[in-house]
Steps between C-alpha positions, in 0.01 A plus 500: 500500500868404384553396852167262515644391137856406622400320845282321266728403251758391803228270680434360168898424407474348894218291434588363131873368629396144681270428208804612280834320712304215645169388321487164604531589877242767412262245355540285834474763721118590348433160504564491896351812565128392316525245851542828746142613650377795398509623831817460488586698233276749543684573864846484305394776223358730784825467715697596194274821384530614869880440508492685142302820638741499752803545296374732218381656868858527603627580175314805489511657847832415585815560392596102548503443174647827330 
């Protein structure tokens, strides 16, 4: 559980930054992405959970990462 805690504190440091350095850009880049289809980003966000299985994949079974 202090694992799940920390990767979960990390992605949420990761995440908060461009709304904290740049929230103007931030602001403009939602604005663009509300014109993106759906499809779109639906394909993007299951590209990127595969890509993230992968690794935590990797970083478990091998010793790439140790």
């Amino acid at each position: 559980m202090k694992f799940f805690v920390a990767v979960l504190g990390l992605v949420m440091i990761i995440e908060g930054m461009p709304y904290f350095a740049f929230p103007e850009k931030m602001k403009e880049l939602l604005r663009q992405l509300q014109e993106v289809p759906p499809q779109y980003l639906r394909l993007i966000g299951f590209f990127s959970v595969l890509l993230g299985l992968f690794l935590c994949y990797l970083a478990r079974r091998t010793s790439l990462f140790s």
